[in-house]
N, C-alpha and C positions, 0 to 999 in steps of 0.2 A: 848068932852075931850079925849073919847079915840082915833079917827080919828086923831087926834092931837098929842097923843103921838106916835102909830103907823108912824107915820110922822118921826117924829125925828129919828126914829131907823132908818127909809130908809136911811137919809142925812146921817147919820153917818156911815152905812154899804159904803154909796157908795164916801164918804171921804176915810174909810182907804181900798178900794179898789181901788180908784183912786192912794192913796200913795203908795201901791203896785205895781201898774204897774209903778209908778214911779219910785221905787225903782228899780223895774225890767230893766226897761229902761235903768237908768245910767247905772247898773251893765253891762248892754251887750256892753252898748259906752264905757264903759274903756276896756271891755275885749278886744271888739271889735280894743280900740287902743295901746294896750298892744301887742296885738297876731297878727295883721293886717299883719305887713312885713312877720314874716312868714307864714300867711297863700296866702299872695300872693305868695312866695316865693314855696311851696308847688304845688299849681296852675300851676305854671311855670315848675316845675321836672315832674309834669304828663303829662304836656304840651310836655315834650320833652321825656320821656320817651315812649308816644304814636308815637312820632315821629321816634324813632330809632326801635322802632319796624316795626314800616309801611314800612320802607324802606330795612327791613332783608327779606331775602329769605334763602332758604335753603345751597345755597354759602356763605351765611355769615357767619357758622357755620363750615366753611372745610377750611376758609381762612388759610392761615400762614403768615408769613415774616421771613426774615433774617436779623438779627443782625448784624451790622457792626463794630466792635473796629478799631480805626485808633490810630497810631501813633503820636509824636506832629509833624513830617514832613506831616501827612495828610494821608501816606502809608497804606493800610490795614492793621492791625496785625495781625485778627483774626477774625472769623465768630462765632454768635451761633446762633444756628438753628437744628429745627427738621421736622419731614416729616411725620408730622399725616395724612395730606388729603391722602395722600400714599397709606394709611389703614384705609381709611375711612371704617366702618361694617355698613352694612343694619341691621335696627333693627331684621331682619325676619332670619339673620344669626348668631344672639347674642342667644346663650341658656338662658334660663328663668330662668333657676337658677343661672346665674350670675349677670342679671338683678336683678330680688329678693333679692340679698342679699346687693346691692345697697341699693334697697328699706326699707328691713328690718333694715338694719343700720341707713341711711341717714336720711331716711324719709319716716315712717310705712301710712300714709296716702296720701302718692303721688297721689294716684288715686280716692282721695275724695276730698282735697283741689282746690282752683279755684287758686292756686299759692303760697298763702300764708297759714301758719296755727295759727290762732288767737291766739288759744289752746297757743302755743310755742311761739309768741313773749309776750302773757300776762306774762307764766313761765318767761321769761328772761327777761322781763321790771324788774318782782320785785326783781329777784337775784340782777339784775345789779345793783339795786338803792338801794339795800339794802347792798353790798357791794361799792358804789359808785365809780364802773368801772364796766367795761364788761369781766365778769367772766361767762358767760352763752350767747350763739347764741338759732337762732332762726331759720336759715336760711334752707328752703325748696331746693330740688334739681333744681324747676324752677329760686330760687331765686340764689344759685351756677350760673346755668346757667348763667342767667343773669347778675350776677356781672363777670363771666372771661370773658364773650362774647363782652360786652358793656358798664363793670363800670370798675373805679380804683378799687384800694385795702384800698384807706384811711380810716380811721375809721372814720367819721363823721355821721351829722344825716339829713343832705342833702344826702348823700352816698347813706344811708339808707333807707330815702323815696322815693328815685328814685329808689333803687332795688326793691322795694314793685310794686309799679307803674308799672315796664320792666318787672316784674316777672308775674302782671293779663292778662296784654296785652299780653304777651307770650301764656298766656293758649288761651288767648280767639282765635291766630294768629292760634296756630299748637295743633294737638292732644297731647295726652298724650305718645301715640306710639311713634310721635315724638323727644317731648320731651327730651323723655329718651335715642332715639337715640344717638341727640346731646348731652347729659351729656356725657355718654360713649365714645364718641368720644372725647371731650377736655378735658376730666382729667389728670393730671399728673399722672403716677407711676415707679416715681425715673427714672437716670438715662439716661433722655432722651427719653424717651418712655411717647408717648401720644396717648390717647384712648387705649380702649380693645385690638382692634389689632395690635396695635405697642407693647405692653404689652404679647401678646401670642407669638407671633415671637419671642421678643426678650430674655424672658424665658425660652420657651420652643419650642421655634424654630417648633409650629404646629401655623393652621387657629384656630382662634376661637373656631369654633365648632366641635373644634376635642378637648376639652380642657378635661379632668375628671373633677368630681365633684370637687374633691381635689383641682385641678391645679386653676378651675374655683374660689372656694374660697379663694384659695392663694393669685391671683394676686388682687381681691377684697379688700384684707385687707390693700394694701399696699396706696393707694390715700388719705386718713383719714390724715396720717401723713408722704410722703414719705419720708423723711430725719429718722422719728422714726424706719419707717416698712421696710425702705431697704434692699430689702432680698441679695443683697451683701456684704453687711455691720452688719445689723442688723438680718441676718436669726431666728433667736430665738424669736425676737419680733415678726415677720412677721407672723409664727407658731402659737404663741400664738394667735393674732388675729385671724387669720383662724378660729383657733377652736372654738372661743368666737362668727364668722359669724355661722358657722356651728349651734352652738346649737340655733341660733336668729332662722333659717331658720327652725327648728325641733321643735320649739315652735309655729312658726306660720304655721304650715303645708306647708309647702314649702318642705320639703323632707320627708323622710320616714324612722323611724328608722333601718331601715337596710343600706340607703343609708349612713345616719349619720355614722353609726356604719364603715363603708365601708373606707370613704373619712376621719375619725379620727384618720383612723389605716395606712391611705395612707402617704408613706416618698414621701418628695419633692422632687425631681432630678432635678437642674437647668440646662439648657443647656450651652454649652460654650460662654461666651461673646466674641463680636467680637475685635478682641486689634485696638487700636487705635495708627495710626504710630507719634507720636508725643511724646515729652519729655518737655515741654516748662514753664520754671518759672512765664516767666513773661506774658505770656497768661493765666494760672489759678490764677496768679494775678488779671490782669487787669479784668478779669470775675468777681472775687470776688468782686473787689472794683466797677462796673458797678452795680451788684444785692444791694451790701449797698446804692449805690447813689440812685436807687430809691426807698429802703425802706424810706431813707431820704425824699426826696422828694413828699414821700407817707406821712406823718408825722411819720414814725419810732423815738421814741427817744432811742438813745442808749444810755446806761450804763454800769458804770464799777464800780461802788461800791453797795456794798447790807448787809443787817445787819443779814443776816443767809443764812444758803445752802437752806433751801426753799423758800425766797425772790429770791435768784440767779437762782432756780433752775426752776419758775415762769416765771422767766423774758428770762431763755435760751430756754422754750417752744414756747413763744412768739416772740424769736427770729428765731427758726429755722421754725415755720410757716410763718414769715411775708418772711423768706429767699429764704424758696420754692416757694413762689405765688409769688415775683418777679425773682425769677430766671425762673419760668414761662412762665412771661411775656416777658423778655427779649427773650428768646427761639423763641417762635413764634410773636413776636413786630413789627419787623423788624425798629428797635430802630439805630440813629445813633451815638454811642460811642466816645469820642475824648482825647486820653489820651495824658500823659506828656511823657509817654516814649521816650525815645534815645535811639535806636537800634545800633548808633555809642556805649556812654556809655555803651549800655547792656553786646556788644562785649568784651569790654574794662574787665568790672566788671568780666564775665566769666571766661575770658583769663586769669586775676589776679591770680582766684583761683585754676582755673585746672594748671598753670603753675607752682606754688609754689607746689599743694599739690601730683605732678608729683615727686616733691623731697621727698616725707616722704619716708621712710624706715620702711617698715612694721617690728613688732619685730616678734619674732617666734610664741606668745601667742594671737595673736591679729587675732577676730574671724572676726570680721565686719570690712565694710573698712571707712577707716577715710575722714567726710565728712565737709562741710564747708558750709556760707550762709551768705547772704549782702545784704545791701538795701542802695543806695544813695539816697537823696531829694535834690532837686534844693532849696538853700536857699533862690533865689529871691522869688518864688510862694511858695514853702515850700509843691511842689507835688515832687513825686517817679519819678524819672526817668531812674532806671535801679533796678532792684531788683533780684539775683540770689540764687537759693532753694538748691543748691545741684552741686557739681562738673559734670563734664561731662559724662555724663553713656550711653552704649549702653542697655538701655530699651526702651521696647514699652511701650506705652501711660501716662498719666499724675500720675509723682510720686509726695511723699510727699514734697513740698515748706515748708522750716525748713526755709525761712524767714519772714513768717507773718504764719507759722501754728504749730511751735513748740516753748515750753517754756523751758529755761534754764537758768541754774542758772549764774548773771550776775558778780558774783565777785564784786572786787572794781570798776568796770566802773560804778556803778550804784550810789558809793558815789559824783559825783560832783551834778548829779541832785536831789538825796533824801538828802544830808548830810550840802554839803559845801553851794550852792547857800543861801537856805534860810536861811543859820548861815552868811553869807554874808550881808544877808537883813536884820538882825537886828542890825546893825553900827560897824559888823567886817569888817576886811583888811586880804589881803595878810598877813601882818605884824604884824596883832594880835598874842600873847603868848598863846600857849594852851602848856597844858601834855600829854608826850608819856612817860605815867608809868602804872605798872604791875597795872589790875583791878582783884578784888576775883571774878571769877567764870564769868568771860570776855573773851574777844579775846587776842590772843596772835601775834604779829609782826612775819612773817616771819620769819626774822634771829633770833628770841628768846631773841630780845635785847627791851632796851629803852633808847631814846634821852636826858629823862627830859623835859625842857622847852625848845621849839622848837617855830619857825612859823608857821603861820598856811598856806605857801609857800611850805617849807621845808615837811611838815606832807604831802600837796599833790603831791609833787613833789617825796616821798618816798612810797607812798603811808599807812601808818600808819595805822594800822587797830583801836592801842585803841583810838587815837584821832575822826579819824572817829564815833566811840561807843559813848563816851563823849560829842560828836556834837550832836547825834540824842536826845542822855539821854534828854541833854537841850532842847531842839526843843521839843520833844514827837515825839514817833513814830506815832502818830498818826496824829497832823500836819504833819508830814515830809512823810507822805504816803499821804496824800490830793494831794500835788504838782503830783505824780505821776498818782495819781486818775482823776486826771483835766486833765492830759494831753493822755488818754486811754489807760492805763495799764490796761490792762485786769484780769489778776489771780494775784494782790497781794491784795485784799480786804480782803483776810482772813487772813492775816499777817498783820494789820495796827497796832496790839498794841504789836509788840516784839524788841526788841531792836537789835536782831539779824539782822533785813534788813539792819542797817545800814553800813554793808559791804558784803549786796549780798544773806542773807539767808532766803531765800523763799521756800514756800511750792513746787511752780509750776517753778514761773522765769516767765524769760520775752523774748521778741520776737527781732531782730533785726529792725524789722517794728517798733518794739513800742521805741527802743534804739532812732534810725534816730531821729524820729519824739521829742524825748527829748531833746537831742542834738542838735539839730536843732532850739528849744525852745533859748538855752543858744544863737547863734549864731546870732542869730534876738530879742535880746535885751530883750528874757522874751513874747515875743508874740509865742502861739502857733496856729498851724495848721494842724484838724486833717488830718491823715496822708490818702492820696489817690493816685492815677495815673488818676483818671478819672477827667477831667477839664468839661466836658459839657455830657451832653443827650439831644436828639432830639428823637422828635416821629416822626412818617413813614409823617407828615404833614410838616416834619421840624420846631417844635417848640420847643423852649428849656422847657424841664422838669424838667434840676439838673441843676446846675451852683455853681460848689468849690469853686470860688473865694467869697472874703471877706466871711473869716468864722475864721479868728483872734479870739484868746482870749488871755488876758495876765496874763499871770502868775507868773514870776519870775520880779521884779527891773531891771531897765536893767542897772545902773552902777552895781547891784551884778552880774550882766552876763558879765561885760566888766572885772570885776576882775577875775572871774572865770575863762575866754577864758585866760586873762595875766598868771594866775598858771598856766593854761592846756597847753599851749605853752612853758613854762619852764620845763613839765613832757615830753615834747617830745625833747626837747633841752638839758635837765640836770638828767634828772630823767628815771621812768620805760620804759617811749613812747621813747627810744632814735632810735630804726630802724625804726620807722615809718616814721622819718622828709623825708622831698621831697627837691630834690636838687630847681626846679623851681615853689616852691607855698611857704605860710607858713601857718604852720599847727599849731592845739592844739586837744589835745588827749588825752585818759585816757588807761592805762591796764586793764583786770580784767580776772584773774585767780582760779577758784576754787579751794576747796583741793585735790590732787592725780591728781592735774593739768586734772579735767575727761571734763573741761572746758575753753577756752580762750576766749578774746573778747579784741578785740580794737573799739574803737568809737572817730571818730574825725571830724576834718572840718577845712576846708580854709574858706575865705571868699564869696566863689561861690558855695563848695557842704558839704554834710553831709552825713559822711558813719558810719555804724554801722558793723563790721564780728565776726561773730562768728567761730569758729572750735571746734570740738568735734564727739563723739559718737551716734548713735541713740537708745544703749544702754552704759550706763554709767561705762567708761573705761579708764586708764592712756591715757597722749598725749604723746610718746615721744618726738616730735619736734613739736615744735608749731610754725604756719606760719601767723597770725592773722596780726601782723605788718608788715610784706613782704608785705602781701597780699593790704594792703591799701598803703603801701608808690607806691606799682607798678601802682596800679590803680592811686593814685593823680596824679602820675609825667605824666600818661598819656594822664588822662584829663584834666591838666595844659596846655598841650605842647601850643596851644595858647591863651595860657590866660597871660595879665600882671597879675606880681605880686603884689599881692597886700596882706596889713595888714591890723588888726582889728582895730576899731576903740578903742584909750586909755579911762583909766577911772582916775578921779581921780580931774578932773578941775572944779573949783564951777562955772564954764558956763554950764559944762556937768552935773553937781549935780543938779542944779538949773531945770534945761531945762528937763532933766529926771523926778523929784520931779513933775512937772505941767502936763509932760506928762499922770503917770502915777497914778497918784494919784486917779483917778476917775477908772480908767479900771482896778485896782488892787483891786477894794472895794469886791466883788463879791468870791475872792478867800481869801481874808483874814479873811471876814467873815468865811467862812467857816473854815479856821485854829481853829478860836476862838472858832466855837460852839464845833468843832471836841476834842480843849482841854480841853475844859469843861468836853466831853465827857469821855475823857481819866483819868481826875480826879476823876472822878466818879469808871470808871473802875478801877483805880489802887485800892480803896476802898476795893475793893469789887473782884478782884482777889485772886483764891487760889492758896496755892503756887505750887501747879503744874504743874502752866500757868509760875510761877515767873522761877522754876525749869525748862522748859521747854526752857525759854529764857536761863539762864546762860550755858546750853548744849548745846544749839544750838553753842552758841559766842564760846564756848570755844573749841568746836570743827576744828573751824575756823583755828587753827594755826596748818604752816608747814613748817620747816625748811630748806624745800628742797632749791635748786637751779635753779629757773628757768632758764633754756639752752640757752635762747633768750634776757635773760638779763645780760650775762656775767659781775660780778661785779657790780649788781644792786640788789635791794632791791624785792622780791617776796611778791607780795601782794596775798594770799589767803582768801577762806571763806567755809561754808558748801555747801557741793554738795548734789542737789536732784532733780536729772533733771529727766522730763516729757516730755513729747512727745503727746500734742493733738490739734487736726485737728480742723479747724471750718470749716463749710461745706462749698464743693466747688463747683465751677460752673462748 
């Protein structure tokens, strides 16, 4: 009997062992079919990551190229390019203490890892997953390496496992001596200066190893962040790093506290940069928009709305990194560029400005000289094809582009796109009744008057500031800043809930590059297109990389944009735009004047181009004559000469109502949403505003009004708003 029970135990041990391993079984076939593609997938990066190593030598590391930007005739426009192999440094001519402090910062165990450090990618799996983005790297100096020498910049997790992969093979290829060569030699620090000794020359004008301890730590600090640490720009920051390597280097015995004490007490003296004989608008242009097109095409997503200065301030860190690694690349790519520019138009645009603003009349008080700035888009593509920073100046090398790098306040040109369209889209007319009467603690009309009940023709054809106010009330500022937001206003996100924008009063302003591109919106029916010069990228293979086209979104109705263009052509026929009209195009236009006139702007377009000018100060100061409308009617008539003329298409026929309604019914879903959540938003907020936000807004509006006389509109209505113009750069190429 007991042999017999004994029995039973076996059969049944070796049942739920057997279910066991069955269970085990299934569990690895579904894993196994769940995870399969990418573990082939995986397979395949090692596969080729082995591959791009095997085939590197020591020349692959000293490579460069040159950058090519062409014109839309195909003409070169512009090169970028730098000259690291130049200054290529032998590791045995690099001092150890500026290796070190590479080390000490970058990557404390470079010379114990086989490439990668488990240690730091474990730390940054859980940061990242437990903020669910990539708020923490992991990356080793072989793994830098690695990714400028032989990866993109993308963030993915193919990217990723292939730098893992290029970075073991690397070690196992070349020493550590090596190594560390090659980093030193392809880092960026600022400015065009690539590796150590392209970085000691162009500092401090010695070799290498003529550097001090100091000097040694300085230029060190600057590749972490160059746009942050630029010590032409940013010298304070740079410093500060410095000192922050210093004490890493006297922690881990790398120097010696006397040396420390030595090199903390050491002042920088930078050496004279070399000037650079150029002045060119539309070349720090065309750079800039090259480096955005392959952050794009990198998957960069850009942004223009954010819900606090630390969300923004997040996303501008993010940005001026992803901006340096491809300006970069572009630098040594040898990438080929294909822009929209018209070197005819560009002439034209220039000519415009330097010949009108040839006429100003300095006053006796006037310290700075008065400058001007335009951007045309080709309405068919809806790219830049002539973009001018600045009147004609005898300086050496590249000055500030005040048409995509400075903000100013836009006056009333800024109400057809924030105000009137979308008051349009809700089943207004030209011919709608609105009130031009006195608001409590509101804007005030130019001439200090009011109409009563007016048009809503007449209101933009006068330009009206309380009407304009009244429009946005309705709307919410906060929808009526969405449109602008969609379409890449950059600095009005922090002004979406005041009522003051609705005639221009912003903290920052806006750009003529961002104007065009608005403008340009209304002109092509409510479809926007963000604003570039660059139509294509090619790699040194000739493969396309960026590609502009189809990148539409629609944002405005387009019979609200065909009524719109019909008012904006009665402002330039009857109303404030009366000098702008062009003998051989027709135009539609808007004015927009701040208060103490410290700003002008006209914005307009035919049916072939879309210009936006500004005039004004780069510190904020009267205009006495303002040439904004000169400046555009000379340009239209010029690049009119052969073009027929031609008009916009009318609005107003239930063929045309009909046929727009099908159109755009589906491609508007996307931004209307957004209106909706945003007013929800705004209900909330107004709830819950105190009145020092409310207070805030009624001084702003009210400060708006000026009875002056505008010079250029002899007998015409002066549209003002709050001035608070800003002046900031995004980084250039």
């Amino acid at each position: 009997m007991a042999k017999k029970k004994l029995s039973k135990k076996k059969r049944r041990r070796r049942l739920i062992r057997r279910l066991v391993l069955l269970i085990i079984l299934l569990a690895f076939v579904v894993t196994l079919a769940i995870f399969s593609p990418k573990i082939v997938k995986v397979i395949q990066l090692a596969q080729d990551a082995k591959e791009l190593v095997n085939d590197s030598s020591a020349d692959t590391f000293m490579a460069s190229g040159t950058t090519l930007i062409y014109d839309t005739d195909g003409n070169e426009l512009c090169s970028m390019m730098e000259s690291k192999d130049m200054y290529y440094i032998d590791i045995g001519q690099i001092p150890d203490t500026l290796a070190d402090a590479f080390v000490v910062m970058e990557d404390k165990d470079f010379y114990k890892h086989k490439g990668i450090d488990i240690k730091a990618i474990i730390r940054a799996v859980i940061a990242n997953t437990e903020n669910d983005e990539i708020v923490q790297g992991a990356s080793t100096i072989t793994q830098q390496l690695a990714k400028n020498i032989f990866l993109s910049q993308e963030v993915t997790w193919q990217r990723k496992v292939k730098e893992i992969f290029v970075a073991t093979y690397i070690e196992k290829k070349y020493s550590k001596n090596e190594i560390l060569e090659f980093y030193l030699n392809n880092i960026y620090f600022a400015n065009g200066y690539y590796g150590v000794g392209a970085a000691a020359r162009g500092y401090f004008d010695k070799e290498v190893n003529e550097l001090s301890l100091a000097e040694q730590v300085f230029i060190a600090a600057i590749p972490n962040s160059p746009t942050r640490y630029n010590p032409l720009t940013n010298y304070d920051n740079t410093m500060t790093r410095r000192n922050l390597i210093l004490e890493k280097l006297l922690e881990n015995n790398k120097i010696s506290q006397e040396d420390y004490d030595t090199a903390v007490n050491t002042q920088i003296v930078l050496a004279q940069q070399p000037e650079v004989s150029k002045n060119n608008s539309v070349e720090t242009y065309a750079r800039h928009c090259a480096i955005e097109g392959m952050m794009q095409a990198n998957g960069f997503v850009f942004r223009t709305d954010f819900s606090s200065d630390d969300d923004y301030n997040q996303y501008k860190d993010l940005y001026e990194q992803s901006y340096t690694l491809f300006q970069q690349k572009l630098l040594s790519g040898g990438y080929k560029v294909y822009t929209s520019i018209d070197m005819d138009l560009q002439q034209k645009l220039q000519d415009a400005i330097d010949d009108n603003l040839k006429g100003y009349t300095a006053m006796k008080d006037d310290v700075y000289e008065m400058q001007a700035a335009a951007t045309c888009i080709d309405n068919e593509t809806g790219n830049v094809v002539a973009i001018v920073g600045a009147r004609s100046q005898e300086l050496e090398g590249y000055t500030l582009n005040r048409a995509y790098q400075s903000y100013r306040q836009p006056g009333s040109s800024i109400k057809p796109i924030l105000d009137y369209v979308p008051y349009l889209e809700r089943g207004n007319t030209p011919d709608t009744i609105v009130k031009d009467e006195y608001i409590e603690n509101g804007p005030k009309n130019a001439d200090g008057t009011y109409m009563g009940s007016i048009t809503l023709r007449t209101a933009v054809n006068l330009s009206r500031n309380t009407v304009a106010w009244n429009v946005l009330k309705e709307i919410t500022p906060r929808v009526g800043s969405s449109y602008l937001l969609n379409q890449g206003f950059h600095k009005i996100w922090m002004d979406k809930d005041y009522d003051a924008i609705s005639i221009g009063g912003f903290t920052y302003g806006v750009s003529t590059e961002e104007m065009a591109g608005a403008y340009a919106t209304i002109v092509n029916d409510g479809q926007y297109r963000r604003v570039t010069c660059v139509s294509q990228i090619k790699n040194v293979r000739g493969k396309v990389i960026y590609d502009s086209s189809n990148r539409q979104q629609k944002i405005y109705d387009s019979d609200a944009c065909r009524m719109m263009t019909d008012m904006l052509k009665t402002a330039v026929t009857d109303g404030t735009g009366r000098e702008a009209a062009t003998n051989n195009a027709i135009v539609a236009g808007k004015t927009g004047t701040t208060n103490s006139n410290y700003d002008s702007w006209f914005c307009g377009y035919s049916a072939y181009y879309t210009v936006a000018v500004w005039q004004g100060y780069d510190y904020p100061a009267t205009i006495s004559q303002i040439y904004t409308k000169q400046i555009f009617r000379q340009f239209m008539e010029s690049a009119h000469k052969n073009l027929s003329k031609k008009d916009f298409p009318s609005y107003g026929k239930k063929s045309d109502v009909q046929e727009t309604t099908k159109e755009t019914e589906s491609e508007t879903e996307s931004v209307k949403e957004t209106q909706k959540q945003t007013q929800s938003e705004t209900q909330k907020s107004s709830q819950t505003q105190n009145p020092s936000q409310s207070q805030q807004e009624s001084q702003s509006g009210s400060s708006s009004g000026n009875t002056g006389t505008n010079p250029d509109n002899t007998g015409s209505t002066q549209e003002t708003t709050q001035s608070n113009n800003h002046t900031d750069k995004k980084p250039d190429a």
